[in-house]
MOPAC internal coordinates of N, CA, C and O (Angstrom, degrees):
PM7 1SCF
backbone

  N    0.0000 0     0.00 0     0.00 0    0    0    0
  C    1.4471 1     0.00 0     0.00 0    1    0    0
  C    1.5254 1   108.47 1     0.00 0    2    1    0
  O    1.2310 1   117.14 1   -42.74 1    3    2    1
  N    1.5420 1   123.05 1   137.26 1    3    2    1
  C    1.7073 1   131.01 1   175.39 1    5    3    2
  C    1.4514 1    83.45 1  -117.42 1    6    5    3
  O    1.2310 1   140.50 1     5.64 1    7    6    5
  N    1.8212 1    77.83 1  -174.36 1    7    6    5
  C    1.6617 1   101.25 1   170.36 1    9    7    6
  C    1.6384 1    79.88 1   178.95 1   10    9    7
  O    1.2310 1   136.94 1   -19.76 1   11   10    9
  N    1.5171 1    84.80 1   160.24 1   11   10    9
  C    1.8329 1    97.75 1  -173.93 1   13   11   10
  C    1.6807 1    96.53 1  -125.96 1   14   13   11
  O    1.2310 1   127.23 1   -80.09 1   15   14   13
  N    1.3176 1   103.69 1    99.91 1   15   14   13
  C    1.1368 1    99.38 1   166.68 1   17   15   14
  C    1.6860 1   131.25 1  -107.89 1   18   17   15
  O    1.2310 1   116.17 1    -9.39 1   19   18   17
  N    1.4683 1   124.88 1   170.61 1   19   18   17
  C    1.5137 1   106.39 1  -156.84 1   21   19   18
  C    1.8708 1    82.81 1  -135.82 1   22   21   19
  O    1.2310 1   130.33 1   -32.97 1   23   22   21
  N    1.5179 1    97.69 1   147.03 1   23   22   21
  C    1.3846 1   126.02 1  -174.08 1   25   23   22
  C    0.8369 1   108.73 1  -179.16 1   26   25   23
  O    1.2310 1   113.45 1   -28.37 1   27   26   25
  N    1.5457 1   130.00 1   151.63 1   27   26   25
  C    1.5165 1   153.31 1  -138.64 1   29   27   26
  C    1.7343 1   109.35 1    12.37 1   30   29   27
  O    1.2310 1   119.42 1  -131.05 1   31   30   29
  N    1.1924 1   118.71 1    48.95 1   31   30   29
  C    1.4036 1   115.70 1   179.71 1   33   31   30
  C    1.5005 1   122.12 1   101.28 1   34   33   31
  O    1.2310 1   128.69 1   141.43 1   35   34   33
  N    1.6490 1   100.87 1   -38.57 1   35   34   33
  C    1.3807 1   118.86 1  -172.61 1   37   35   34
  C    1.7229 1   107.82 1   -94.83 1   38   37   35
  O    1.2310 1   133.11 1    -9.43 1   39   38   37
  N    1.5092 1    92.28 1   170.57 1   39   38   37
  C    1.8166 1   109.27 1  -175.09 1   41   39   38
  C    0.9921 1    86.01 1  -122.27 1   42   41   39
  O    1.2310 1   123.05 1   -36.29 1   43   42   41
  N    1.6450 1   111.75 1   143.71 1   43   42   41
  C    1.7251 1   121.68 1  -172.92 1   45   43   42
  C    2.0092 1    92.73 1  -143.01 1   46   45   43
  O    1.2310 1   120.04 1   -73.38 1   47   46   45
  N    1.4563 1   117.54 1   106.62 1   47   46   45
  C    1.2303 1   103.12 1   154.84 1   49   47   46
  C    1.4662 1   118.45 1   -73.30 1   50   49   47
  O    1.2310 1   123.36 1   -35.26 1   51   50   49
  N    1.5393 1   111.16 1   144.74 1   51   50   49
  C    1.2150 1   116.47 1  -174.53 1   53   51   50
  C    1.7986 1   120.18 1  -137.61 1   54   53   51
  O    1.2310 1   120.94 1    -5.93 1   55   54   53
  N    0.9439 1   115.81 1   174.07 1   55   54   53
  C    1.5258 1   112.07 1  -178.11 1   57   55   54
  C    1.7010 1    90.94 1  -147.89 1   58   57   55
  O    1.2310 1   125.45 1   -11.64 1   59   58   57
  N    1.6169 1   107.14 1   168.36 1   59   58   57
  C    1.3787 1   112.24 1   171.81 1   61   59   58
  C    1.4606 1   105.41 1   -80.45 1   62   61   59
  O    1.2310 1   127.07 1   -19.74 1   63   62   61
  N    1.7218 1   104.01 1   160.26 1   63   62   61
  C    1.5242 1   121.19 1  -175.75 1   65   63   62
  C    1.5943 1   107.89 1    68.51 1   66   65   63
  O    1.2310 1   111.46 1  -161.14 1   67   66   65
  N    1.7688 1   133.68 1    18.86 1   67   66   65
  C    1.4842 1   116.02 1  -165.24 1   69   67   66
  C    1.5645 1    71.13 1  -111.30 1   70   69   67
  O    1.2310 1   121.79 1   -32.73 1   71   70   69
  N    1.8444 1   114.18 1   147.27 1   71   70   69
  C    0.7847 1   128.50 1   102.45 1   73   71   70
  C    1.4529 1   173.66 1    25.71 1   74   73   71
  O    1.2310 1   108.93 1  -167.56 1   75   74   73
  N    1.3207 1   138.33 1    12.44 1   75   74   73
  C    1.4451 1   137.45 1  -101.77 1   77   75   74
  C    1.5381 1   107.08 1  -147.95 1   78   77   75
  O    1.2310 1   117.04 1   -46.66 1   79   78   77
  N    1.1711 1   123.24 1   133.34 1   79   78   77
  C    1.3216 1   118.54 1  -159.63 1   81   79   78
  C    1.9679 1    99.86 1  -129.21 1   82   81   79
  O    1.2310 1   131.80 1   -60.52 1   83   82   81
  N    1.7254 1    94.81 1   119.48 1   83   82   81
  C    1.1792 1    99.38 1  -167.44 1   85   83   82
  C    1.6391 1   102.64 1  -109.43 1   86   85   83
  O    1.2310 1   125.31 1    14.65 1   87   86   85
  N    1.2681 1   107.40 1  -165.35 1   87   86   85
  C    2.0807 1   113.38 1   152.13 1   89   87   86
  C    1.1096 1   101.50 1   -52.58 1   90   89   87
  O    1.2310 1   124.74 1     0.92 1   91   90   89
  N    1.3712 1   108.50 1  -179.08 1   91   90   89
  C    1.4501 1   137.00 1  -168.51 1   93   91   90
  C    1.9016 1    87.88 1   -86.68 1   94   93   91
  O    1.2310 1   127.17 1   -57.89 1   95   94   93
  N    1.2519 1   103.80 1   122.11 1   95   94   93
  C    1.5662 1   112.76 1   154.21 1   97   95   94
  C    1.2124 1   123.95 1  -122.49 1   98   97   95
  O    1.2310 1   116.24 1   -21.36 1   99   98   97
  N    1.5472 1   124.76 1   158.64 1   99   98   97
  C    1.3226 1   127.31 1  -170.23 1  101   99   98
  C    1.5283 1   101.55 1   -71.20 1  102  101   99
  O    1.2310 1   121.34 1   -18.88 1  103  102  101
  N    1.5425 1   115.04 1   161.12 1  103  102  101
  C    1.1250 1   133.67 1   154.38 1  105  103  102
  C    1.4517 1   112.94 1   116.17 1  106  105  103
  O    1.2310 1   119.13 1    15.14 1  107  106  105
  N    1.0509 1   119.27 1  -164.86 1  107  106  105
  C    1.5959 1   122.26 1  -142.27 1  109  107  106
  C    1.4916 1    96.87 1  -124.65 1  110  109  107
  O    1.2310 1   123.86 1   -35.83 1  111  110  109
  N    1.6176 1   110.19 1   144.17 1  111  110  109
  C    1.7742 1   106.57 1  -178.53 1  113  111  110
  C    1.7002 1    95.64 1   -50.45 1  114  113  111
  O    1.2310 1   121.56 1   -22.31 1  115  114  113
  N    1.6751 1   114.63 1   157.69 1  115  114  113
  C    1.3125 1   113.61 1   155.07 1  117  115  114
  C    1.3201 1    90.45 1    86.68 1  118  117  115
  O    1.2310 1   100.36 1  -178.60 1  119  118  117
  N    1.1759 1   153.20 1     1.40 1  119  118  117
  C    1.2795 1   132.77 1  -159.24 1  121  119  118
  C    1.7166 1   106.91 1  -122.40 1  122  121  119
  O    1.2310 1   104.85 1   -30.93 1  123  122  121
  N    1.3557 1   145.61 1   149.07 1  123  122  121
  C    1.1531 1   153.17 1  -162.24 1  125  123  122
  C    1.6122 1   119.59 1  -101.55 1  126  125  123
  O    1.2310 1   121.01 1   -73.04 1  127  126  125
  N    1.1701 1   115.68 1   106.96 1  127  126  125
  C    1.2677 1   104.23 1  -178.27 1  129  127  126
  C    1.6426 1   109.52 1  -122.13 1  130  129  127
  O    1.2310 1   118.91 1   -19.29 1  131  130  129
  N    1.2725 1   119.68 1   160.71 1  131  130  129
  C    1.7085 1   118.72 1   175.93 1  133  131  130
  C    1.5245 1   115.79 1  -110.33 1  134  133  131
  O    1.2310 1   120.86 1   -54.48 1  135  134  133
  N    1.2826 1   115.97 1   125.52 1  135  134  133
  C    1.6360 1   108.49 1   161.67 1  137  135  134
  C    1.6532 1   115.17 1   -92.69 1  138  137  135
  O    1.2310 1   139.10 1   -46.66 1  139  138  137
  N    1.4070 1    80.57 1   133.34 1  139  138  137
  C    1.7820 1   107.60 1  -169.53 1  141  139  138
  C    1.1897 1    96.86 1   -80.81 1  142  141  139
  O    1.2310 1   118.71 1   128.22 1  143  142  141
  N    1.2581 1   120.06 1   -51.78 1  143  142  141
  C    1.8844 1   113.13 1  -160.58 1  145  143  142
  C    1.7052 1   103.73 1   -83.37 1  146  145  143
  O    1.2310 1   125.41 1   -75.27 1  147  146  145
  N    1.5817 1   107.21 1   104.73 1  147  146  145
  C    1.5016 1   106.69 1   156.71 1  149  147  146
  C    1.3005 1   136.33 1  -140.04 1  150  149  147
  O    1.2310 1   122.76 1   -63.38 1  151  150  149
  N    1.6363 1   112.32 1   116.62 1  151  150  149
  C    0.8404 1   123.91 1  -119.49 1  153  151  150
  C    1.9956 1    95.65 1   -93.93 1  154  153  151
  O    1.2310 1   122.68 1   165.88 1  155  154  153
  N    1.2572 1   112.47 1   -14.12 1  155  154  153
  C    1.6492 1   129.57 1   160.67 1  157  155  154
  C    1.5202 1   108.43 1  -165.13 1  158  157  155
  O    1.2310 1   132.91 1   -29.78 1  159  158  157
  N    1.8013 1    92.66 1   150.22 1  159  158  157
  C    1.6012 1    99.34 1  -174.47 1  161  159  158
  C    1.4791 1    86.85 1  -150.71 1  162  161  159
  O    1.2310 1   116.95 1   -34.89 1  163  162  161
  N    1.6969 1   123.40 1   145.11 1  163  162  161
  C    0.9861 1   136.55 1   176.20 1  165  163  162
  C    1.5077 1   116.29 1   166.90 1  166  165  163
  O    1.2310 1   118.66 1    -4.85 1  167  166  165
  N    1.8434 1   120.16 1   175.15 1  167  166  165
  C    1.7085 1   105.64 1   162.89 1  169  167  166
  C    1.1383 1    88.48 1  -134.86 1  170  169  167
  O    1.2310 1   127.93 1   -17.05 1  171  170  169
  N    1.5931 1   102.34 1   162.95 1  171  170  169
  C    1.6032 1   103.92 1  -167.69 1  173  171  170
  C    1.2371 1   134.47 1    42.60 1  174  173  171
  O    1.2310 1   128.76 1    51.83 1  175  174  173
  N    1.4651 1   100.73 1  -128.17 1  175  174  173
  C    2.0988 1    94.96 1  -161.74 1  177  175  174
  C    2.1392 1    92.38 1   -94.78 1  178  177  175
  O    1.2310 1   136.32 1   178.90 1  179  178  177
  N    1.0369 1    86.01 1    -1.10 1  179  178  177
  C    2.3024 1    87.24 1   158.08 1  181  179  178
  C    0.7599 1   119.67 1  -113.22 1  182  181  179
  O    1.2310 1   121.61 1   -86.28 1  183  182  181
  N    1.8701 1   114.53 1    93.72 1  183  182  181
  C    1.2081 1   129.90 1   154.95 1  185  183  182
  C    1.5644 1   122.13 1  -134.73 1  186  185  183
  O    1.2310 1   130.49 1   -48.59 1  187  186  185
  N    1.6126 1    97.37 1   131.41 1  187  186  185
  C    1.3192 1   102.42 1   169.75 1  189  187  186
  C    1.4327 1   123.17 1   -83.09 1  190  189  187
  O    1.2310 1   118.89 1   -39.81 1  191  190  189
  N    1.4366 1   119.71 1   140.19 1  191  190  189
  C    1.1079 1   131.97 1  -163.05 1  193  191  190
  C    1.9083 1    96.97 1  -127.04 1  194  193  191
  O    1.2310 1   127.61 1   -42.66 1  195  194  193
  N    1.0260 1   102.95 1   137.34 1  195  194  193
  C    1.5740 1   115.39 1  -166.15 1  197  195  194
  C    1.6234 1    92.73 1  -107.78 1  198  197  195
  O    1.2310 1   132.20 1   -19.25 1  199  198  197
  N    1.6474 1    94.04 1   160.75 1  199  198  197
  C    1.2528 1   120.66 1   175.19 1  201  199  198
  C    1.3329 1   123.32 1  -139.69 1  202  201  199
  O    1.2310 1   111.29 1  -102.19 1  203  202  201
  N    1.1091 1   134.00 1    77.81 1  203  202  201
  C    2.1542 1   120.42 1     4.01 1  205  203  202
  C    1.4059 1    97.05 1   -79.74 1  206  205  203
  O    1.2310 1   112.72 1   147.25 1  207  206  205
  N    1.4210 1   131.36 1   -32.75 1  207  206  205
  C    1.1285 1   109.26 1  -155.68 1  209  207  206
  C    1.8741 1   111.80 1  -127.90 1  210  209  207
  O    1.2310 1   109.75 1   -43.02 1  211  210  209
  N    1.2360 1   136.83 1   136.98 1  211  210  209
  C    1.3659 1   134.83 1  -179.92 1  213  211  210
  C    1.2644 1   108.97 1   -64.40 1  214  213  211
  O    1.2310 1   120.85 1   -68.53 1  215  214  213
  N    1.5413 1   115.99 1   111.47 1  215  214  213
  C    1.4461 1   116.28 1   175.97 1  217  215  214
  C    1.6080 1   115.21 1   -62.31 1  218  217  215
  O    1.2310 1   130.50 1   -22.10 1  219  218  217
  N    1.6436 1    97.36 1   157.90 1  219  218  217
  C    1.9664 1   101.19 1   175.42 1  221  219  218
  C    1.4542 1   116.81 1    65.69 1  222  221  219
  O    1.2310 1   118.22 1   158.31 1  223  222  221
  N    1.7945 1   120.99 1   -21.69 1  223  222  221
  C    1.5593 1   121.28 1   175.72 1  225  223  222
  C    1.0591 1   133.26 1   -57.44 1  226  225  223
  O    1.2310 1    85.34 1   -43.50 1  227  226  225
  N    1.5144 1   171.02 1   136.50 1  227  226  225
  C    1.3920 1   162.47 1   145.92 1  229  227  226
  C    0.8914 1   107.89 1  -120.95 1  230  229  227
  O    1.2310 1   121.97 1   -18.57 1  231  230  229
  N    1.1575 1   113.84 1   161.43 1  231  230  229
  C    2.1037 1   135.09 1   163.22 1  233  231  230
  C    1.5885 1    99.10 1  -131.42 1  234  233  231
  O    1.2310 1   135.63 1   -49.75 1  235  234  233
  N    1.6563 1    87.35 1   130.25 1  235  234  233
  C    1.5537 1   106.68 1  -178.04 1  237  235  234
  C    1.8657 1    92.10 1   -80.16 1  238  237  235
  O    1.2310 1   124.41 1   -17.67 1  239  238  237
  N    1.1284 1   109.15 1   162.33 1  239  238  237
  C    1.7493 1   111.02 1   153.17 1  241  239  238
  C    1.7555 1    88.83 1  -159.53 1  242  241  239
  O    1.2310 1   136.70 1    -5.76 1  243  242  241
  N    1.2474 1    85.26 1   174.24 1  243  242  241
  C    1.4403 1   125.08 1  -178.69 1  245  243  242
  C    1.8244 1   111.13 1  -115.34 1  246  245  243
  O    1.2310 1   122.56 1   -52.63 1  247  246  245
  N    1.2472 1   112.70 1   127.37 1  247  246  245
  C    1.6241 1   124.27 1   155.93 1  249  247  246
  C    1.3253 1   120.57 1   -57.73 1  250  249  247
  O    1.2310 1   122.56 1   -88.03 1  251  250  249
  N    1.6260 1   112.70 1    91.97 1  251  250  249
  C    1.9129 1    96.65 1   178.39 1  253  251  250
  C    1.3699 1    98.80 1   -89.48 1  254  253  251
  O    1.2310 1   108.03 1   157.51 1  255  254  253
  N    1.5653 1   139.96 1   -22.49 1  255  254  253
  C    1.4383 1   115.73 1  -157.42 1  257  255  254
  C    1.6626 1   103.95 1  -179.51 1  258  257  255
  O    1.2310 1   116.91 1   -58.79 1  259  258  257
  N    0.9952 1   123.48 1   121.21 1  259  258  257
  C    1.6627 1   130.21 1   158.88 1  261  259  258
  C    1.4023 1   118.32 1   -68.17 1  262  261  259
  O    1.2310 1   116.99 1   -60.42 1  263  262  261
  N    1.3054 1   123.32 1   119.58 1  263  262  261
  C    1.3609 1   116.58 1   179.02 1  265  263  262
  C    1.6152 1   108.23 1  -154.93 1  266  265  263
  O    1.2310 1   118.37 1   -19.74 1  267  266  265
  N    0.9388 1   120.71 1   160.26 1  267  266  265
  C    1.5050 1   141.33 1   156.03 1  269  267  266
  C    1.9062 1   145.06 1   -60.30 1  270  269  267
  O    1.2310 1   118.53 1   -40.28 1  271  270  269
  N    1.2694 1   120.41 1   139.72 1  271  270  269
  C    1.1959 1    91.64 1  -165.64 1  273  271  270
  C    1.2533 1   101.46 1  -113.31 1  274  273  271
  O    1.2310 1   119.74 1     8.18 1  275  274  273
  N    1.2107 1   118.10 1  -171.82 1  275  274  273
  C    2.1193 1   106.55 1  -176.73 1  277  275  274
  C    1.2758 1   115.11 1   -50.72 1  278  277  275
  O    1.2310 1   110.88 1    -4.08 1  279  278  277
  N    1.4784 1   134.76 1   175.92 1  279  278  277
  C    1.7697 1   155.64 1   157.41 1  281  279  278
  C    1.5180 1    88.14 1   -67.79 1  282  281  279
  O    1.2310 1   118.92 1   -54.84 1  283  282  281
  N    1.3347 1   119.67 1   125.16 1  283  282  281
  C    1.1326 1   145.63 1   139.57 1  285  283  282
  C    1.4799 1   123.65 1   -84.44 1  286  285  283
  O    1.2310 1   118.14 1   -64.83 1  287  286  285
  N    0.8830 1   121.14 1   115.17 1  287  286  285
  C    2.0415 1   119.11 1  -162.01 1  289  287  286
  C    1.2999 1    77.05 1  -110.96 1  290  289  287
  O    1.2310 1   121.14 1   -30.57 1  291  290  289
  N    1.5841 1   115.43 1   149.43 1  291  290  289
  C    1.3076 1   146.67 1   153.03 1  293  291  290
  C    1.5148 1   108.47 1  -127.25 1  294  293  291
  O    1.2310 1   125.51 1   -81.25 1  295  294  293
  N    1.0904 1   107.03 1    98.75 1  295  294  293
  C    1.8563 1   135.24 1   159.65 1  297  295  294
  C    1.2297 1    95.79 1   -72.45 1  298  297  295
  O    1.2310 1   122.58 1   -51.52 1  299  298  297
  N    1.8977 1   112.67 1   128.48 1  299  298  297
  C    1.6145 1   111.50 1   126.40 1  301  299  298
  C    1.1147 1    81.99 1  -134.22 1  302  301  299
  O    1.2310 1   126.32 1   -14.87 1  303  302  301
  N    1.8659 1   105.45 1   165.13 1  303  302  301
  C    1.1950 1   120.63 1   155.73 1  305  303  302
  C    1.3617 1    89.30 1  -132.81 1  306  305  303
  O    1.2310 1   118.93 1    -2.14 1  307  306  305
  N    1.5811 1   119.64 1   177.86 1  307  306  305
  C    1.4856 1   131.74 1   160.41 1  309  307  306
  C    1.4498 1    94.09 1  -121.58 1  310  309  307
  O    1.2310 1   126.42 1   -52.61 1  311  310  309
  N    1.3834 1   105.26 1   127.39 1  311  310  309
  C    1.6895 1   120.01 1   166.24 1  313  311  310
  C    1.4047 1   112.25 1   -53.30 1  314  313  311
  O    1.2310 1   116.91 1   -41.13 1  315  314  313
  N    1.3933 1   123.48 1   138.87 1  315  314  313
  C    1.7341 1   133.64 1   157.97 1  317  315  314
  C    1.4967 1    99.28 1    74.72 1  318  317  315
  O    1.2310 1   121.88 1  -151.05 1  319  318  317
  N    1.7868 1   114.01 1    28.95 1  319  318  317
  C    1.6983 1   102.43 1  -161.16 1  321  319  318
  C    1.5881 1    80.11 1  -120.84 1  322  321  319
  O    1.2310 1   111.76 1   165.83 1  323  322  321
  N    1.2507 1   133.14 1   -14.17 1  323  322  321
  C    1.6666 1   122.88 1  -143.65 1  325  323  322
  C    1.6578 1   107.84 1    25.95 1  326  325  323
  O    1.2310 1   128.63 1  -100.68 1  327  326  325
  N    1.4885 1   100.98 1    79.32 1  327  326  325
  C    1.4559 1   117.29 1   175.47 1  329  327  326
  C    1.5530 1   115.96 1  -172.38 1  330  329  327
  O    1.2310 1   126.66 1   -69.97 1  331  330  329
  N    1.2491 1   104.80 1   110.03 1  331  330  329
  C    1.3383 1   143.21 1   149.15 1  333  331  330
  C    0.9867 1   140.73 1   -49.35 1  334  333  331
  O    1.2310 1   108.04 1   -24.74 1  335  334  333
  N    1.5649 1   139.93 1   155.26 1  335  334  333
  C    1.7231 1   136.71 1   126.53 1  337  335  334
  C    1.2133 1   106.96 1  -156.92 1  338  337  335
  O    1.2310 1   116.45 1   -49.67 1  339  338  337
  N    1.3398 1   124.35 1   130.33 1  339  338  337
  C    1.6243 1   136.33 1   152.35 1  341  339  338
  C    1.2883 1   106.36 1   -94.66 1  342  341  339
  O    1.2310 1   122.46 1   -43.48 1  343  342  341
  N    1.5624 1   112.89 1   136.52 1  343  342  341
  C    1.0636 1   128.80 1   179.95 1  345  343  342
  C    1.8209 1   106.94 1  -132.29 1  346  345  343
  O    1.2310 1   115.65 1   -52.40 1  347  346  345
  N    1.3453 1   125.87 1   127.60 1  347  346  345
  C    1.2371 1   115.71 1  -177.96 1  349  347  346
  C    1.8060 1    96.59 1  -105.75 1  350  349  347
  O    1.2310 1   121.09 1   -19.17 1  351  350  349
  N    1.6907 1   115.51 1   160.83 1  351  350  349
  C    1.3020 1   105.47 1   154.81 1  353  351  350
  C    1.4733 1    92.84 1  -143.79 1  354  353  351
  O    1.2310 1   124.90 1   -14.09 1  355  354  353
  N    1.6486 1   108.20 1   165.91 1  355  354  353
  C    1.1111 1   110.26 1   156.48 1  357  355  354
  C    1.5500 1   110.97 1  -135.38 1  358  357  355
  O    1.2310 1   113.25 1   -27.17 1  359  358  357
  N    1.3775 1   130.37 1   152.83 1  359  358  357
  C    1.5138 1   129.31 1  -174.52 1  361  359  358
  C    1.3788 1   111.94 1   -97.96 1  362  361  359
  O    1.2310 1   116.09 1   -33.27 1  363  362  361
  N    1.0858 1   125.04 1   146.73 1  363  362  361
  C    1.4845 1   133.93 1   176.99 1  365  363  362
  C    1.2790 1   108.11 1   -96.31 1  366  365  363
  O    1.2310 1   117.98 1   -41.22 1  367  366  365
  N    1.9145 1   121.46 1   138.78 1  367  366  365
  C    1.1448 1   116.81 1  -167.67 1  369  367  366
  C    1.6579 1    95.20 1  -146.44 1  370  369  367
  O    1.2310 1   129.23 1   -26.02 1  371  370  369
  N    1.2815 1    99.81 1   153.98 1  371  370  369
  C    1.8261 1   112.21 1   176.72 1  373  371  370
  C    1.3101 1   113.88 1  -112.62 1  374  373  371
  O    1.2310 1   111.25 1   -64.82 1  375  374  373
  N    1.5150 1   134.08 1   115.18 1  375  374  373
  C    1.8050 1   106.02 1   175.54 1  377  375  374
  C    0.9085 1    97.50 1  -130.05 1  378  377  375
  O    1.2310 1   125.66 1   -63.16 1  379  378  377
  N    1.4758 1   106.72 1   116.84 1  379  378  377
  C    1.3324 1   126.94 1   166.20 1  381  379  378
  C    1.5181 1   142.08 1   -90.02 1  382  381  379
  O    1.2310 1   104.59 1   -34.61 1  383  382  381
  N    1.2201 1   146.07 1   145.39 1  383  382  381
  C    1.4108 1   135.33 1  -163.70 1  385  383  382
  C    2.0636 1   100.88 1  -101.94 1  386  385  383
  O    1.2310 1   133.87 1   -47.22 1  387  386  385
  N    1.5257 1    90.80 1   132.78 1  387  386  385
  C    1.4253 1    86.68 1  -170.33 1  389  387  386
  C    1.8819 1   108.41 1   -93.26 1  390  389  387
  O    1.2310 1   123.89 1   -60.53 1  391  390  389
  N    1.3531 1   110.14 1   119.47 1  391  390  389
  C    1.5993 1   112.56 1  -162.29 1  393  391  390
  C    1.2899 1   106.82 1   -87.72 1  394  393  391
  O    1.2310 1   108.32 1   141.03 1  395  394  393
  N    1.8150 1   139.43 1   -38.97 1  395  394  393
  C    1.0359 1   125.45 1  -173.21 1  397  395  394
  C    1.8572 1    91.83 1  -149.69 1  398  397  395
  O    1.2310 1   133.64 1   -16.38 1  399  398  397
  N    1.6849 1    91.23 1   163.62 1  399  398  397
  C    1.3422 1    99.83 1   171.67 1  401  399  398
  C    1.6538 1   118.11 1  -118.83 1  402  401  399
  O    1.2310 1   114.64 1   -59.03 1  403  402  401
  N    0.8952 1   127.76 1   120.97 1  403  402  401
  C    1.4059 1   108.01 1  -179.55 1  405  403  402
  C    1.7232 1   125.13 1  -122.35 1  406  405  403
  O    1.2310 1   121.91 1   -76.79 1  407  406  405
  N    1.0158 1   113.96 1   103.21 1  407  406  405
  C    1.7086 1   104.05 1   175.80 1  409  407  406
  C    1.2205 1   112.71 1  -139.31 1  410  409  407
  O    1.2310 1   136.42 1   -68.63 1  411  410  409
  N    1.9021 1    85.81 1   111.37 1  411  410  409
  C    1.4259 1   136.09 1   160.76 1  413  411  410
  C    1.6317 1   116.12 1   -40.32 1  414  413  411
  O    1.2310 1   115.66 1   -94.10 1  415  414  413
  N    1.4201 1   125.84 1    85.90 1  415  414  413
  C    1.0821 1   123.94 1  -173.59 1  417  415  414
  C    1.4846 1   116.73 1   -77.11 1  418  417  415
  O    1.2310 1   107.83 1   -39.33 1  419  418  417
  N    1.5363 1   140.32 1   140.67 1  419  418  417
  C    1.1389 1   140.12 1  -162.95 1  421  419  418
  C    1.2652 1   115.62 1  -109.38 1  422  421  419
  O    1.2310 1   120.10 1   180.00 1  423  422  421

């Protein structure tokens, strides 16, 4: 069984027991959170597909770890200007383990 669910902007197909590394979400290592928005859940040739969204569905996951993603440098200079800028970033990331799937058929 999947389901494609969408958070921080993005659509993530998923299955139970994966792994999965999203945006930065609230909450505490160890801690349980549910995604509301899903946008299809099913296995094989049974799947519901929402419009936009599958009513009554969730996926439980679990918080394994807060972490970071590489330094992204943004260089410009302008030639013959003596002008510069370094800019560093780094992205914040959540990966969570997905524990159950559930869709509540209507």
């Amino acid at each position: 069984m999947f389901a494609v669910i969408k958070t921080g902007g993005k659509q993530h197909r998923v299955v139970a027991d994966e792994v999965l590394t999203v945006g930065k979400l609230d909450g505490d290592v160890g801690s349980k959170i549910t995604f509301g928005e899903i946008l299809a859940i099913g296995s094989g040739d049974d799947v519901m597909i929402g419009a936009p969204l599958v009513s009554g569905a969730s996926v439980a996951a679990e918080i394994v770890e807060h972490a970071r993603g590489p330094k992204v440098i943004a260089f410009k200079k302008r030639r013959r200007q003596n002008s510069k800028r370094k800019r560093g970033h780094r992205q914040d990331y959540t990966i969570v383990k997905i524990v159950s799937l559930d869709g509540a058929k209507n």
